[in-house]
MIDOSE-1310 file (N, C-alpha, C; in nm, 2 decimals, decimal comma, always signed):
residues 256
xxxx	+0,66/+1,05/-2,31/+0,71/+1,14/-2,20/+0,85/+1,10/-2,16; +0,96/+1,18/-2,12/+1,04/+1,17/-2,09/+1,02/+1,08/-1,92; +1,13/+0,99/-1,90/+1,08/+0,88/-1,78/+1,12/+1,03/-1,67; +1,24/+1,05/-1,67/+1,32/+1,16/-1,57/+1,19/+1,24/-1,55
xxxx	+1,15/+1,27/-1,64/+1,07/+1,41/-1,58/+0,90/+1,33/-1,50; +0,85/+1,23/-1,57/+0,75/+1,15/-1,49/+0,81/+1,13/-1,34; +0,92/+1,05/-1,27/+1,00/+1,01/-1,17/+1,03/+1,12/-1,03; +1,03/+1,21/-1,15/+1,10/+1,40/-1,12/+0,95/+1,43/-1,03
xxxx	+0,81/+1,44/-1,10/+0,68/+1,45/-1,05/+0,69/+1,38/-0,96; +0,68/+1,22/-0,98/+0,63/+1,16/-0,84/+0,70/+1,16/-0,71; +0,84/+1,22/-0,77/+0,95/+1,16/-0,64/+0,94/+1,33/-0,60; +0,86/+1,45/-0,66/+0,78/+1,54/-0,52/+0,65/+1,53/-0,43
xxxx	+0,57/+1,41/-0,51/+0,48/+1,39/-0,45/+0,47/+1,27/-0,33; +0,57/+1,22/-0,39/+0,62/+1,07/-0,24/+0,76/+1,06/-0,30; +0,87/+1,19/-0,21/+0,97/+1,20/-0,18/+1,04/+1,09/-0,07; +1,19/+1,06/-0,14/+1,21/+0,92/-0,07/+1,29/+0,97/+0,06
xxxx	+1,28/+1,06/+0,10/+1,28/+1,15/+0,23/+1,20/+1,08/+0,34; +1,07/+1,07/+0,32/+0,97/+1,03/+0,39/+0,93/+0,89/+0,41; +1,03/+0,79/+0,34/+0,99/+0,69/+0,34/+1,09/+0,59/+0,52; +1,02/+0,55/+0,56/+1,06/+0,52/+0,74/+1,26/+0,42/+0,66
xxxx	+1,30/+0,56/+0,71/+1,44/+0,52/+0,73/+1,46/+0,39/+0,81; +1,61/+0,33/+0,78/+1,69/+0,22/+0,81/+1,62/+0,10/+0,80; +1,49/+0,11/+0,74/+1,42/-0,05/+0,68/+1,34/-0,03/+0,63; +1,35/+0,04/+0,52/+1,26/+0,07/+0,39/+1,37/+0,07/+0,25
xxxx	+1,29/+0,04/+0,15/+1,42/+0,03/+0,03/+1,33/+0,04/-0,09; +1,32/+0,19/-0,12/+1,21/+0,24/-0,22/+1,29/+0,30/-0,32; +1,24/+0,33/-0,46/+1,34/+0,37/-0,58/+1,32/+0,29/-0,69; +1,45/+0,35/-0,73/+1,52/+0,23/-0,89/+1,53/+0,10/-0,82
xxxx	+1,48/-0,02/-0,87/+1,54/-0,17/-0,84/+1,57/-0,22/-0,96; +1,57/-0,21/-1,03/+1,63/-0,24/-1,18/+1,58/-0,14/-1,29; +1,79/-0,17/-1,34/+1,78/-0,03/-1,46/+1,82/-0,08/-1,56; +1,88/-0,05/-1,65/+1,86/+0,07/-1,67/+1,72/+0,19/-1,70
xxxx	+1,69/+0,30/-1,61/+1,59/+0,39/-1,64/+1,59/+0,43/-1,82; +1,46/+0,37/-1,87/+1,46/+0,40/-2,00/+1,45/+0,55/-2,04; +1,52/+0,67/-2,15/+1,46/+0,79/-2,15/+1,33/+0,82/-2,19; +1,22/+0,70/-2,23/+1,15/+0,76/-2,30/+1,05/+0,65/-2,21
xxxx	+0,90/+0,68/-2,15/+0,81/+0,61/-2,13/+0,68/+0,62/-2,17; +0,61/+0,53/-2,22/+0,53/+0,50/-2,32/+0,38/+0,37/-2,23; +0,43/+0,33/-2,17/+0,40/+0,19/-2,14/+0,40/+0,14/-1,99; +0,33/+0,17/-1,90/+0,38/+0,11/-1,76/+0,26/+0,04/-1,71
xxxx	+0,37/-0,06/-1,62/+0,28/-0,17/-1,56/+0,30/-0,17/-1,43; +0,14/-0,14/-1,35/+0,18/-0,16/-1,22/+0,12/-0,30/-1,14; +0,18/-0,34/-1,02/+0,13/-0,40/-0,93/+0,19/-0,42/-0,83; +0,12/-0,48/-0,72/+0,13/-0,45/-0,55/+0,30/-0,51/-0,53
xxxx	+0,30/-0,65/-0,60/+0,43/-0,72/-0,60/+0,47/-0,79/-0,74; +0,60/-0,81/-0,77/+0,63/-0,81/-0,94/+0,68/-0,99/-0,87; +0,63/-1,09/-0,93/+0,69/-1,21/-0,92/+0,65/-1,26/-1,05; +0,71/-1,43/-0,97/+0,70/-1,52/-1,12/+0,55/-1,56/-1,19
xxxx	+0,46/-1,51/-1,09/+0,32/-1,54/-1,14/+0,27/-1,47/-1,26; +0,33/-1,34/-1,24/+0,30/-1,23/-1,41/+0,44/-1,18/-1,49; +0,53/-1,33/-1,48/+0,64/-1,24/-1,58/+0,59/-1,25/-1,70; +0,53/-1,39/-1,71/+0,48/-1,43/-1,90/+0,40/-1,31/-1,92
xxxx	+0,32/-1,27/-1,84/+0,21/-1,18/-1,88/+0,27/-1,05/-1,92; +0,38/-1,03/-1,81/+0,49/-0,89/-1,79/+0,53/-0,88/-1,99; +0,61/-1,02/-2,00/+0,71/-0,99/-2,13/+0,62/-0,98/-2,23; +0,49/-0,97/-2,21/+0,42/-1,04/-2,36/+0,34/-0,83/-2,34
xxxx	+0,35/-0,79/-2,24/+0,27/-0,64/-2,27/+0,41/-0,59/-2,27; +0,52/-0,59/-2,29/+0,65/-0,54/-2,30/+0,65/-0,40/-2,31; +0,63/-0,35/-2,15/+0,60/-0,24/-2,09/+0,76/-0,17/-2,10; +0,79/-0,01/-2,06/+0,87/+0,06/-2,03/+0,98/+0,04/-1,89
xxxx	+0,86/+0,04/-1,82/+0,85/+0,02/-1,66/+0,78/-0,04/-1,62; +0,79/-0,08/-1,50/+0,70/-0,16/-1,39/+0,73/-0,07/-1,25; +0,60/-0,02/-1,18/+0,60/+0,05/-1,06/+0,53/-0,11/-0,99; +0,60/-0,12/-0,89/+0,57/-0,21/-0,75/+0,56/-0,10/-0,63
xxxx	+0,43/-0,17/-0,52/+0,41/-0,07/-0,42/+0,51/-0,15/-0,32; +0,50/-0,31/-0,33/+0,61/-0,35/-0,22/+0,78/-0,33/-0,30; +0,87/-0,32/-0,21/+0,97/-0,33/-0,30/+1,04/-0,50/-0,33; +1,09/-0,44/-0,52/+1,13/-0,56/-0,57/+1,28/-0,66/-0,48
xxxx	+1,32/-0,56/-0,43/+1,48/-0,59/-0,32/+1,44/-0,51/-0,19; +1,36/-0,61/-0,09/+1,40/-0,56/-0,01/+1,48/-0,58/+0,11; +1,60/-0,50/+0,09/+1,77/-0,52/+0,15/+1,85/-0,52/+0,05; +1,96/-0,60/+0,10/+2,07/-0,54/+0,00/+2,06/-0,65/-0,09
xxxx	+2,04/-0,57/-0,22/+2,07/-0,60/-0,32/+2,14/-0,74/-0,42; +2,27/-0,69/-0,35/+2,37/-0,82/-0,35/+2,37/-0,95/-0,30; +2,31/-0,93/-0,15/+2,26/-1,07/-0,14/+2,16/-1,13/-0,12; +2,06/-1,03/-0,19/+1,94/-1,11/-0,25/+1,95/-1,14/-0,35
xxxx	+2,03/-1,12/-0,47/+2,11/-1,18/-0,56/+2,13/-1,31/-0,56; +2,23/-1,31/-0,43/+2,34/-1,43/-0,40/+2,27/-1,55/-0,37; +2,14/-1,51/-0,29/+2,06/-1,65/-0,20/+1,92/-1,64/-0,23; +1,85/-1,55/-0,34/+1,73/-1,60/-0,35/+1,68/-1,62/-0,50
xxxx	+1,74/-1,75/-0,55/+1,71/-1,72/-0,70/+1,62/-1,71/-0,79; +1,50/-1,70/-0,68/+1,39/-1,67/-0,76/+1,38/-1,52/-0,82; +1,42/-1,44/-0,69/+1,47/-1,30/-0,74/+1,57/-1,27/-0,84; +1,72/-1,35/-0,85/+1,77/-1,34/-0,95/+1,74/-1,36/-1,06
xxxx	+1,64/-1,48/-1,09/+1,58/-1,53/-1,20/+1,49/-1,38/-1,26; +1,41/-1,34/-1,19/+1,35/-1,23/-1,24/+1,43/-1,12/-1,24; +1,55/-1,07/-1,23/+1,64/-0,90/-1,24/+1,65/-0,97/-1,35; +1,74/-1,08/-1,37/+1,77/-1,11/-1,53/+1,71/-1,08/-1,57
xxxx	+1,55/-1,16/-1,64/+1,49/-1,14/-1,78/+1,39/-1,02/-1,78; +1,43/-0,96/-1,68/+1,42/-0,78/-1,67/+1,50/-0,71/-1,76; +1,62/-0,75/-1,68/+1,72/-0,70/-1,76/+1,73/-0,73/-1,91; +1,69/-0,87/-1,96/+1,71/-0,89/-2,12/+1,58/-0,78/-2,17
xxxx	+1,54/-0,81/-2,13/+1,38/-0,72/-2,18/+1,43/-0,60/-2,19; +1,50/-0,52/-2,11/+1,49/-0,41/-2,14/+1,41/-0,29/-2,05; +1,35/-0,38/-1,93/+1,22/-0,37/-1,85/+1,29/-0,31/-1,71; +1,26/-0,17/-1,69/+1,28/-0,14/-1,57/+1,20/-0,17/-1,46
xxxx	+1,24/-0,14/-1,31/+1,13/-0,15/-1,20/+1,21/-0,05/-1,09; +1,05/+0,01/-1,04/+1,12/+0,09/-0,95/+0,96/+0,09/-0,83; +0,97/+0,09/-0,71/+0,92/+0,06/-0,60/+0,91/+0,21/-0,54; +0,73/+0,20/-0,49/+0,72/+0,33/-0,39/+0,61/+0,29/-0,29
xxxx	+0,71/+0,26/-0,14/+0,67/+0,21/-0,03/+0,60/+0,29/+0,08; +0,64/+0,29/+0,16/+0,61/+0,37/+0,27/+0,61/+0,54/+0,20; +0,69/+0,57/+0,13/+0,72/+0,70/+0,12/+0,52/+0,71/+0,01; +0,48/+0,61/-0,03/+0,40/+0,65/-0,11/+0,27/+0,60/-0,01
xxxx	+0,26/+0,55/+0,09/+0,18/+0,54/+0,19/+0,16/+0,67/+0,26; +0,28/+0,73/+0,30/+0,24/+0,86/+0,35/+0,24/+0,92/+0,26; +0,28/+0,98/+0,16/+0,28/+1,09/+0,06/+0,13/+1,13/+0,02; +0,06/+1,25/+0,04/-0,03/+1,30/+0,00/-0,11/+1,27/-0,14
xxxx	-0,22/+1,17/-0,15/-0,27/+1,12/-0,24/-0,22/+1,01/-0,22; -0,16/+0,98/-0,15/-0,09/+0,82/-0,18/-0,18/+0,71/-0,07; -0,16/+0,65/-0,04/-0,24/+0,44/+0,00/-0,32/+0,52/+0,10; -0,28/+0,58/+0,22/-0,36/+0,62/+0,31/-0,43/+0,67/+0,26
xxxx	-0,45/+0,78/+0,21/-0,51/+0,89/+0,13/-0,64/+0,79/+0,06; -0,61/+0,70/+0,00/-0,67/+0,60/-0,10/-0,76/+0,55/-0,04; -0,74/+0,46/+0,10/-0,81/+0,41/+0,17/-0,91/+0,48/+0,27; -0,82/+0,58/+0,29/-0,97/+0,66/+0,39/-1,09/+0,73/+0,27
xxxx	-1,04/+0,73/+0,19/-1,14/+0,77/+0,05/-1,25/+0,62/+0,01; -1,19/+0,55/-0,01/-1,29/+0,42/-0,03/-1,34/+0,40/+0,08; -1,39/+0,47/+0,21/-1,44/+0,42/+0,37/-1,52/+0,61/+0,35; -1,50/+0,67/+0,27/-1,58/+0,82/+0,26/-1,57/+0,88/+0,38
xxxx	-1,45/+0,85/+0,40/-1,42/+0,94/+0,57/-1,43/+1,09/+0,52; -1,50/+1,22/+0,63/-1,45/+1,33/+0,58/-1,35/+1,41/+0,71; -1,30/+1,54/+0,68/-1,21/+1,59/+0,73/-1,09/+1,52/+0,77; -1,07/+1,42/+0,68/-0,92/+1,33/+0,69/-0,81/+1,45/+0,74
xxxx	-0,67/+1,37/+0,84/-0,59/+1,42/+0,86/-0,46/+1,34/+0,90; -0,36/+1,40/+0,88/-0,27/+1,25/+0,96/-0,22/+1,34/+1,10; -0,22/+1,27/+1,17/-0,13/+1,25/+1,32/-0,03/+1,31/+1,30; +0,01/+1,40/+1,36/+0,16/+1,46/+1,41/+0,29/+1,32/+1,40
xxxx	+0,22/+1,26/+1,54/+0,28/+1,13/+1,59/+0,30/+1,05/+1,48; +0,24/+1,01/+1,38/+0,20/+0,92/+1,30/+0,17/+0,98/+1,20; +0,22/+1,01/+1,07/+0,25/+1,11/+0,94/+0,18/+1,02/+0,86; +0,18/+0,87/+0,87/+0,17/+0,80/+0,76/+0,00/+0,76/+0,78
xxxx	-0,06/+0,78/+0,92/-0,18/+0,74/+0,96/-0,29/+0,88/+0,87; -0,44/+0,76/+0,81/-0,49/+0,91/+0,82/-0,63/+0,90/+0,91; -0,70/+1,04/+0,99/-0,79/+0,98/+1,05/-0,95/+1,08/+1,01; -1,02/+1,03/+1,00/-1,14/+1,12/+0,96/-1,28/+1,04/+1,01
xxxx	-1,39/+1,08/+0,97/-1,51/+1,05/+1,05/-1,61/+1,00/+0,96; -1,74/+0,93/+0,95/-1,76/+0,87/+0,89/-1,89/+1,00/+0,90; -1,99/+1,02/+0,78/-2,13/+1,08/+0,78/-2,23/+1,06/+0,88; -2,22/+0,95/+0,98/-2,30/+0,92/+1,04/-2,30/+0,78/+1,14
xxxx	-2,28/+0,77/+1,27/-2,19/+0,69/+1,36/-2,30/+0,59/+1,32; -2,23/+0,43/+1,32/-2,26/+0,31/+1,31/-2,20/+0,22/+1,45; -2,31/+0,12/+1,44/-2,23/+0,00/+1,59/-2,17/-0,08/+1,51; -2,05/-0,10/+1,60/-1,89/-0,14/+1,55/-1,93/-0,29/+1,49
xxxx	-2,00/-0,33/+1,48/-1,99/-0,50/+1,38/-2,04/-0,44/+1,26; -2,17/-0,33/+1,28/-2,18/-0,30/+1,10/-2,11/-0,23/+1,01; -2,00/-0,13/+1,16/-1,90/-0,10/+1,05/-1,80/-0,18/+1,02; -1,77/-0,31/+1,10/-1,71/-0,41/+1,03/-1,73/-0,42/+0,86
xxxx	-1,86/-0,48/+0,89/-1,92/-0,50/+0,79/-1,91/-0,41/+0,64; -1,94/-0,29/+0,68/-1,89/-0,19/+0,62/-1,76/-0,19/+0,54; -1,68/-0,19/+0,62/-1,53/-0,16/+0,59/-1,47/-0,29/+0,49; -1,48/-0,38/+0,55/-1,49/-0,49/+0,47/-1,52/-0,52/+0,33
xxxx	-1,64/-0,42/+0,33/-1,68/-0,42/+0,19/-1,63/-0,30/+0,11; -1,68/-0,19/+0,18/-1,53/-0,08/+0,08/-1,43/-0,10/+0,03; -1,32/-0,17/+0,13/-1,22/-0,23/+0,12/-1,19/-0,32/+0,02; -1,29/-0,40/+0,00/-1,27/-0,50/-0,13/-1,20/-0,60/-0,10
xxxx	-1,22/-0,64/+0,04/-1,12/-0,79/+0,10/-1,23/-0,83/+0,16; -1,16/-0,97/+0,20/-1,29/-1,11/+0,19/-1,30/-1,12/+0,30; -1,24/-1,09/+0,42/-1,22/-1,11/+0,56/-1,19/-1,00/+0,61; -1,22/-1,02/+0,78/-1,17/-0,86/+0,89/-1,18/-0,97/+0,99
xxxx	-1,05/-0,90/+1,11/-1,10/-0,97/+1,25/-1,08/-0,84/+1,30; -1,23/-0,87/+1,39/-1,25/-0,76/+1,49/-1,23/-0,80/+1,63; -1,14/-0,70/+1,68/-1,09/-0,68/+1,86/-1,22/-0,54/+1,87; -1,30/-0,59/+1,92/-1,40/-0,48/+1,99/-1,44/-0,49/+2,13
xxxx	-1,35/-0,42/+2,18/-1,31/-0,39/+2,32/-1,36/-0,20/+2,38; -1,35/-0,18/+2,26/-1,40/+0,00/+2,29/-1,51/+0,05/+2,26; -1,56/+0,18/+2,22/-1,69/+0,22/+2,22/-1,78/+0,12/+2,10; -1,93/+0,11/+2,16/-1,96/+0,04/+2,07/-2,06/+0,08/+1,99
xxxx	-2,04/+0,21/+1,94/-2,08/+0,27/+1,81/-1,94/+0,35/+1,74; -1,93/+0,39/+1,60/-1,83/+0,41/+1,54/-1,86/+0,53/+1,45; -1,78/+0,64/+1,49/-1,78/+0,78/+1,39/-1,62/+0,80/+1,37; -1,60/+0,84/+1,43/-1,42/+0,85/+1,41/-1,31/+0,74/+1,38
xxxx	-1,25/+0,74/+1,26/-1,19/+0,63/+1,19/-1,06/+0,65/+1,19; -0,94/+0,54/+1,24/-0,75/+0,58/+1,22/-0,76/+0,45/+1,14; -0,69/+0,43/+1,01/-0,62/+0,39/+0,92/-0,52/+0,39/+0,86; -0,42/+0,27/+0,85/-0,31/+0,25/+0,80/-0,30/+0,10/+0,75
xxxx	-0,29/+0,16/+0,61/-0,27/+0,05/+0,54/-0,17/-0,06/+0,54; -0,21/-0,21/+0,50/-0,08/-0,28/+0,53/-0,05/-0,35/+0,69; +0,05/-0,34/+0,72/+0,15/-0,40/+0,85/+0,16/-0,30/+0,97; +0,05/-0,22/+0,99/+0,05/-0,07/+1,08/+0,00/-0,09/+1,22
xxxx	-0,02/-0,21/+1,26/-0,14/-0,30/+1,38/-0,06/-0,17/+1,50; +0,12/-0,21/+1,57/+0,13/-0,13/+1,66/+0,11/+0,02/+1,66; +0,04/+0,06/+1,56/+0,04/+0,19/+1,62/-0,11/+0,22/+1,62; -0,17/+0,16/+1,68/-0,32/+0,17/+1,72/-0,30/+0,25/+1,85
xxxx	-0,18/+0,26/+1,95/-0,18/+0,37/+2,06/-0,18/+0,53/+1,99; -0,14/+0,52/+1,88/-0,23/+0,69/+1,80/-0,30/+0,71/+1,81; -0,39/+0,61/+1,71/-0,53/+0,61/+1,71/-0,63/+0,64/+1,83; -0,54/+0,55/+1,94/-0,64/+0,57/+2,06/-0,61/+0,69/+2,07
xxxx	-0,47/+0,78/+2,09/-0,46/+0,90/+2,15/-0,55/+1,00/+2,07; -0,59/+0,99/+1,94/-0,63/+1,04/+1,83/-0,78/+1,07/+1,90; -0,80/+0,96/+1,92/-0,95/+0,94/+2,02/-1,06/+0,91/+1,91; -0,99/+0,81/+1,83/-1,08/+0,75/+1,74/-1,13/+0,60/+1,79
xxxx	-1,24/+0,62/+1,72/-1,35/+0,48/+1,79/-1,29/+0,35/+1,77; -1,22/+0,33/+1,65/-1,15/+0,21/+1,61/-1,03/+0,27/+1,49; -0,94/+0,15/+1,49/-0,81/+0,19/+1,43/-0,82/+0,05/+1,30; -0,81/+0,08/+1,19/-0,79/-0,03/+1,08/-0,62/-0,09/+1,02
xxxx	-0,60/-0,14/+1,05/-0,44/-0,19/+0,98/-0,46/-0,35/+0,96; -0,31/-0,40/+0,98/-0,32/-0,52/+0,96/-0,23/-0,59/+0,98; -0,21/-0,75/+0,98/-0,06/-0,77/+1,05/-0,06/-0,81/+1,16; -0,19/-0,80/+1,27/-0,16/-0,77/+1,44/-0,11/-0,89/+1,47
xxxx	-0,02/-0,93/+1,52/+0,03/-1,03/+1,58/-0,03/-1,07/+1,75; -0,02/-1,13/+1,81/-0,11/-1,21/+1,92/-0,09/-1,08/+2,04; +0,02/-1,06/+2,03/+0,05/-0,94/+2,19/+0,01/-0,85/+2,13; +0,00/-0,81/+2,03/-0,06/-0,60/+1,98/-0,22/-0,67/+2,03
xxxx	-0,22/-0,75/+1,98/-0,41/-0,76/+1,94/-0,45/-0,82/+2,15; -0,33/-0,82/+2,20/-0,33/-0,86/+2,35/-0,36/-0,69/+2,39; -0,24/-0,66/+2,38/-0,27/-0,50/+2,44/-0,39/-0,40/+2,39; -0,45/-0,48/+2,24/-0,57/-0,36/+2,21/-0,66/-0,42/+2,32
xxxx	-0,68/-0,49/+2,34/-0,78/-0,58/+2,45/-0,79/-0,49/+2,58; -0,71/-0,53/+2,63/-0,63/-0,39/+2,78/-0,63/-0,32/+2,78; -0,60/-0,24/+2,66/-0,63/-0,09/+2,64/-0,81/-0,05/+2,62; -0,92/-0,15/+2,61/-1,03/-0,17/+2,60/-1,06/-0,03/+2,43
xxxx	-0,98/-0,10/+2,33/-1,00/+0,00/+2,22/-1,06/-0,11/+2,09; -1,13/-0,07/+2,00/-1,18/-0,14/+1,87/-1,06/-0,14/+1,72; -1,05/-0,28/+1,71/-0,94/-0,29/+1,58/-0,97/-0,38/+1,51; -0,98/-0,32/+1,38/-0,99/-0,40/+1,27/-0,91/-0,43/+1,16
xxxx	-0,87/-0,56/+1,22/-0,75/-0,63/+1,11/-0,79/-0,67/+0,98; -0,72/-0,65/+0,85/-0,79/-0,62/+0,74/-0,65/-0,71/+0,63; -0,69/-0,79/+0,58/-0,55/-0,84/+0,48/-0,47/-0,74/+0,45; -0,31/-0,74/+0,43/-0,22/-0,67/+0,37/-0,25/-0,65/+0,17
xxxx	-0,36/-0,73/+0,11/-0,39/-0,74/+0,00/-0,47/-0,59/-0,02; -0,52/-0,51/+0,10/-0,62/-0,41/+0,09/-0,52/-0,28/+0,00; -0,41/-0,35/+0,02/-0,29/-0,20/-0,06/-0,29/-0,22/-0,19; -0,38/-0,29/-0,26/-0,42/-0,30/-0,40/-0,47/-0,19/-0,46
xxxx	-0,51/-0,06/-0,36/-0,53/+0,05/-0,40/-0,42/+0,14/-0,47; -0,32/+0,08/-0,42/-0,17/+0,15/-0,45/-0,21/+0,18/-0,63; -0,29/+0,07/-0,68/-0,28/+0,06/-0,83/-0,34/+0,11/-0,89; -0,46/+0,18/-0,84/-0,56/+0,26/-0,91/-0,56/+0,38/-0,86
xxxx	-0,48/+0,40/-0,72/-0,44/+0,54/-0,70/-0,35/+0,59/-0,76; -0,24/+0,51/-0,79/-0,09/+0,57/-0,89/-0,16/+0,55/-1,02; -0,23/+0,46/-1,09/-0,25/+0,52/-1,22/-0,32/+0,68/-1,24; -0,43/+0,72/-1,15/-0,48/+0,80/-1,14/-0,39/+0,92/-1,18
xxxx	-0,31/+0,91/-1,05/-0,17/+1,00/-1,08/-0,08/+1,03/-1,19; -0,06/+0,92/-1,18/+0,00/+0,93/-1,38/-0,08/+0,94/-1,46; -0,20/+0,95/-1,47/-0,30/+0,95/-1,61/-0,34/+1,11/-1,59; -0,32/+1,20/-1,48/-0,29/+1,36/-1,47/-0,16/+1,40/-1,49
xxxx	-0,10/+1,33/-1,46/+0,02/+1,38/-1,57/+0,09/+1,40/-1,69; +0,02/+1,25/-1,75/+0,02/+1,25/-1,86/-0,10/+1,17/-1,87; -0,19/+1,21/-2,00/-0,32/+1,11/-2,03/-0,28/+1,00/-2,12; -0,16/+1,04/-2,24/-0,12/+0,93/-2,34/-0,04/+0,85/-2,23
xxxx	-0,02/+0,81/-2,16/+0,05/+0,71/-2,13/-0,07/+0,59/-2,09; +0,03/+0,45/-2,14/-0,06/+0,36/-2,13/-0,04/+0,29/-2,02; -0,15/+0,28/-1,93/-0,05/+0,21/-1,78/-0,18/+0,08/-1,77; -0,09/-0,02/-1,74/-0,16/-0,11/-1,74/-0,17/-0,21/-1,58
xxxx	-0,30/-0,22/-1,52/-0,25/-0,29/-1,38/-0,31/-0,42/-1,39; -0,16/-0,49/-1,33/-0,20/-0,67/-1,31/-0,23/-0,71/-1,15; -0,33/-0,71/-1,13/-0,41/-0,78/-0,99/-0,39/-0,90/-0,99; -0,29/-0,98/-0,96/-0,26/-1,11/-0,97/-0,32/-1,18/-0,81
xxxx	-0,26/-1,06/-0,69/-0,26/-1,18/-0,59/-0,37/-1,20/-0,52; -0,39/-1,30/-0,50/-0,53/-1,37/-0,42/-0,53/-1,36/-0,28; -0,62/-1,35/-0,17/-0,64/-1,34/-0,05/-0,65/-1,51/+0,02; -0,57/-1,56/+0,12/-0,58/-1,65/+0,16/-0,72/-1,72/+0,18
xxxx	-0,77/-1,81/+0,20/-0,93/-1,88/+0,20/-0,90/-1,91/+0,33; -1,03/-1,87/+0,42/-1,10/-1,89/+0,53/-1,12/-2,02/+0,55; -1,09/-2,06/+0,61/-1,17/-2,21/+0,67/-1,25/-2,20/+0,81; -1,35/-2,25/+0,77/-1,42/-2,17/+0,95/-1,52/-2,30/+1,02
């Protein structure tokens, strides 16, 4: 398949329009864009743990959900050479990369989309306020530790901390994948029972408290979905393409 015309598809389906301006950095991160794609490898983050693995499936492209540069360019070049280390033998290879962040979190079908799907939420919707949020209901209300429990395990991550401060049964679900903790005041306004993200820092997870609302913090590892929702996508667009995903990174170990 031509790469342009694959790129051409996705960048209508998570347009870099949408992606949260003045600190986001989604796209080409290393080119040259090959014309012909054959071969792609995805995963959540491209580092030194899967280059051997990277050069030895000597893919077309590489799609990353976080971006491979994020900021300028140049002086992540200049001052992090473990990044420089890897543009190079990208570059000898021949091996492009291009990143779809935020724009592919909100983008229809894209991480949100992914995540309220693995939790069988129905009548999903996003927020006015919050584009990238999506919120839907579950078949049948649960008390908020079993849908901990629950979620936890759809999710496919080893750990949740729960702030349960709000109602203490659970039908209506707000999710955002990732680093989304402050905008759990949607969710409330949304008038969902609990809000899922991740990230919360000590004062967000202070004010869910105050605000007497239910939040469940969830590893930033849960956007692993990115990789079986984008192959999906490209395997409808094209079926011959061979897309290969490397699940490399590990979730921190609990000590309790």
């Amino acid at each position: 398949m031509k790469t342009r015309a694959l790129l051409i598809r996705l960048a209508k389906q998570f347009p870099h329009s949408i992606a949260k301006k003045n600190h986001d950095f989604v796209g080409t991160m290393v080119g040259p864009i090959p014309s012909e794609v054959h071969k792609i490898v995805l995963c959540l983050d491209f580092d030194e743990e899967i280059l051997a693995t990277t050069l030895e499936i000597k893919p077309d492209i590489i799609f990353t959900h976080h971006p491979f540069f994020f900021g300028s360019k140049t002086k992540i070049l200049k001052y992090d050479e473990h990044k420089a280390y890897l543009n190079e033998k990208l570059k000898e290879n021949n091996i492009a990369l291009v990143s779809f962040h935020t724009n592919f979190d909100e983008g229809k079908g894209g991480m949100n989309d992914a995540l309220a799907g693995l939790l069988n939420l129905k009548d999903v919707y996003a927020p006015i306020n919050e584009p990238m949020m999506r919120v839907g209901y579950l078949d049948e209300s649960m008390p908020v530790l079993e849908f901990a429990e629950y979620a936890k395990r759809k999710l496919n991550v080893d750990y949740a901390l729960l702030v349960n401060y709000g109602n203490a049964d659970i039908k209506k679900v707000a999710i955002i994948g990732g680093g989304g903790s402050r905008s759990y005041v949607v969710a409330k306004e949304e008038n969902a029972d609990i809000y899922i993200s991740g990230d919360a820092p000590h004062h967000v997870r202070r004010a869910i408290v105050a605000d007497k609302f239910n939040y469940l913090d969830v590893p930033h590892e849960v956007e692993r979905a990115f990789m079986g929702a984008m192959k999906e996508i490209i395997k409808k667009i094209d079926p011959s393409l061979e897309v290969i995903i490397l699940d490399h990174e590990k979730m921190p170990k609990v000590i309790l």
